[in-house]
N, C-alpha and C positions, 0 to 999 in steps of 0.2 A: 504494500500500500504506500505506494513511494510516493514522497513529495519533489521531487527532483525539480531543481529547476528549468524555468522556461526560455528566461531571457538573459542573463549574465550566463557566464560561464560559471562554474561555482568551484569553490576551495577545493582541491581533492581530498584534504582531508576535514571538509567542514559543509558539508552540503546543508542544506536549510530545509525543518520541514514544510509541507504542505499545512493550510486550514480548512475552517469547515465552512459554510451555509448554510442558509435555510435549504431543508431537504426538500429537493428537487423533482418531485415521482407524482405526473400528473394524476390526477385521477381517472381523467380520459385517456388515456395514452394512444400515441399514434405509432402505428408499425414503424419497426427500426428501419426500416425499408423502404418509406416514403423519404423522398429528399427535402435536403432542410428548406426550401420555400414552402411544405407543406406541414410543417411542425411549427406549432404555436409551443415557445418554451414558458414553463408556469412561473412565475416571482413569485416571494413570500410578500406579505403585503406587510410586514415587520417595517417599519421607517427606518433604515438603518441606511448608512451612507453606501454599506456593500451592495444592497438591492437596487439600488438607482443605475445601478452602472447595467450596461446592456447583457444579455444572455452571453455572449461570444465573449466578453472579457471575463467573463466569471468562470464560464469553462475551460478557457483556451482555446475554444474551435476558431480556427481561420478558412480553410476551405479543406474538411474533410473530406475522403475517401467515401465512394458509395457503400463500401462494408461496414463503415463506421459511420455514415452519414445521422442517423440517430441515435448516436451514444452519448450524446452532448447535452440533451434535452431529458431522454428514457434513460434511466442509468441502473434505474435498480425495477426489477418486477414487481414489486409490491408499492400499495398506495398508503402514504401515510399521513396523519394529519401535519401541516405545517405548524412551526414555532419559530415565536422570535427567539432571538440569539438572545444572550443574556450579555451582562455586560464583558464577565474574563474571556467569552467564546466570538463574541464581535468584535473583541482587541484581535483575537487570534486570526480571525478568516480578515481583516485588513490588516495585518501582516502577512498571512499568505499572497494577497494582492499586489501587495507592496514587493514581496522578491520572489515569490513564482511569476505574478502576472494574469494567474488563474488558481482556481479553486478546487484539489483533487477530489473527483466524487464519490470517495469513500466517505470524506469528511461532511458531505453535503447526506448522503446516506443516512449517516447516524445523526443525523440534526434533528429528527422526529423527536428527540428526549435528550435533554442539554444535560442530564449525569451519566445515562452513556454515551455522549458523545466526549465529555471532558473525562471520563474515563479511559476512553480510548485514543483521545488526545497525549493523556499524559501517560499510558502505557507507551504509547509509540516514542515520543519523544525521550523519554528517559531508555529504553533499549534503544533504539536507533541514533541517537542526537548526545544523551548522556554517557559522564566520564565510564572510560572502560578501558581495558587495554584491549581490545578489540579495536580495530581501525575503522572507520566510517565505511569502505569499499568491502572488508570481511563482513560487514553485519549486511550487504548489504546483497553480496552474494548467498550468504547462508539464507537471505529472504526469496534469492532467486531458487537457489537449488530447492528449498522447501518446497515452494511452489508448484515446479517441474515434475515432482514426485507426483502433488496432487494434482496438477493439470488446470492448474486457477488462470484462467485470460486475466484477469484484471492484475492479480499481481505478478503474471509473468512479463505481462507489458510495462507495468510501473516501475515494477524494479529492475529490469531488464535496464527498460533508460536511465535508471540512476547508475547502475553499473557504469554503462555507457559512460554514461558523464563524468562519472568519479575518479574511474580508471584513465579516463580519454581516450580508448581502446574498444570504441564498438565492436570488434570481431571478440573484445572478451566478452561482453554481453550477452551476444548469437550464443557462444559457446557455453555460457552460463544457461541460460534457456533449454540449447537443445542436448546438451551433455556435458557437465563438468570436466567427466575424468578424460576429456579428449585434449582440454585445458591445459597448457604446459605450465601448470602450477606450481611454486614450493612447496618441500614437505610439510609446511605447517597446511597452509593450504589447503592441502589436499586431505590431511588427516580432518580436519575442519571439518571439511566438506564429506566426507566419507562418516564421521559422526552424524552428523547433519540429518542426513538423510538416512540412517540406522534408527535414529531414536524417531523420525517419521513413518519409516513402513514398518518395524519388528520393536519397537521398544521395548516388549518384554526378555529382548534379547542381549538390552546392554546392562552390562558387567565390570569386573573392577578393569578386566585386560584394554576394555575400549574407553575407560578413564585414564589409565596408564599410558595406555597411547597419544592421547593429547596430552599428558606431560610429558613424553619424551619430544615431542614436535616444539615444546617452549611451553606450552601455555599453561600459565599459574590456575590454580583451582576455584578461584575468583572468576579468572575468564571461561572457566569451565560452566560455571553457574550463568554465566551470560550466554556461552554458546546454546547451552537449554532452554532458557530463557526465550531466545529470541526464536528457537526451532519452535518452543509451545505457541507463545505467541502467532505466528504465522501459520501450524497447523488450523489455528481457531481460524485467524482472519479466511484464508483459505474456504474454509467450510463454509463461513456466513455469508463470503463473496459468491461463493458456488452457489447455494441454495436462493439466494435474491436476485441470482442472475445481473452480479454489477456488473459496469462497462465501465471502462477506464476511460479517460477523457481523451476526445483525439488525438490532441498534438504530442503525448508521451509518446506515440507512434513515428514521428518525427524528429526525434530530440536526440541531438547528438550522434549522426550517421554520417 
């Protein structure tokens, strides 16, 4: 559920996250299928400065792809009532504004209820964004390899681009998506990665030797608790992205190639 940015290049090792909105899930919904002259996008009618601004700056859409032509307006299958943003979560989605440029809609998603949404604001940001000896681009892979396991579009697109961007190696992104271990990775890396995705498809299969192994690769037992960490975390996002059928905002499909 990547926030990556839109429009600066960003720190490799300080990427910025994404905010939220007013959730976005018309009641009427128009096939993903119809092109955007024929999608009305819904605003929350919240006075807030963020809802003034046009559909296309809040998403990011500039001239979508017919595949994703309504991912930008439909983002999640379900209809939920709107809410105003409260005030710490209106600070947030204009700061998302301010250094994405758009609003990723996972954040717009969970806007139906401002404590889970600031819930999942600050789970993200404290794994993702807080201190760790995990790098910004390792946490960011381990979001992609999770993904890959479970076959999530929205986070294989979102985080895929923050790779992209992090690394400045789009071919490591592709290769994060479509197969890690094709990746010419460091052993830490790769041990990472191979936990990663252990404790996603057999976790009642790891044990003290697949602990020991990320210590021999460097990584303190603190980073250990983050590597899981961040694998939980994204099995869930995963699930809830899958079952609501989110779509990732268009231009993460552009970012950084």
């Amino acid at each position: 559920m990547s926030v990556a940015k839109a429009r600066k290049k960003p720190d490799r090792q300080n990427p910025k996250a994404g905010g939220p909105p007013v959730v976005g899930s018309p009641r009427n919904k128009p096939s993903r299928h119809d092109t955007p002259k024929t999608i009305s996008a819904k605003t929350s009618s919240a006075k807030t400065s963020l809802n003034k601004t046009s559909p296309n700056s809040v998403t990011g859409q500039t001239h979508a792809a017919p595949s994703t032509a309504g991912d930008d307006t439909v983002f999640v299958a379900l209809s939920m009532p709107e809410l105003e943003l409260n005030q710490s979560m209106q600070a947030y989605f204009d700061k998302c504004m301010e250094k994405l440029g758009f609003i990723p809609n996972v954040l717009r998603a969970y806007a139906f209820d401002m404590a889970k949404l600031e819930a999942f604001v600050a789970m993200y940001n404290d794994l993702m964004l807080g201190p760790s000896g995990l790098s910004k681009l390792e946490r960011e892979m381990i979001a992609v390899a999770v993904s890959a396991q479970n076959r999530c579009y929205y986070c294989l697109v979102a985080h895929g681009a923050a790779v992209r961007q992090i690394s400045d190696d789009p071919a490591l992104g592709e290769l994060m998506v479509m197969n890690y271990r094709a990746a010419r990775l460091s052993k830490r890396q790769r041990a990472m990665l191979d936990f990663a995705v252990k404790l996603t498809n057999t976790p009642w299969d790891v044990e003290d030797h697949d602990r020991d192994s990320l210590r021999r690769a460097g990584f303190s037992d603190r980073e250990i608790w983050d590597i899981a960490a961040i694998v939980g975390f994204y099995n869930m996002s995963n699930r809830v992205a899958t079952a609501t059928d989110m779509r990732p905002n268009s231009v993460y499909h552009r970012m950084a190639r």
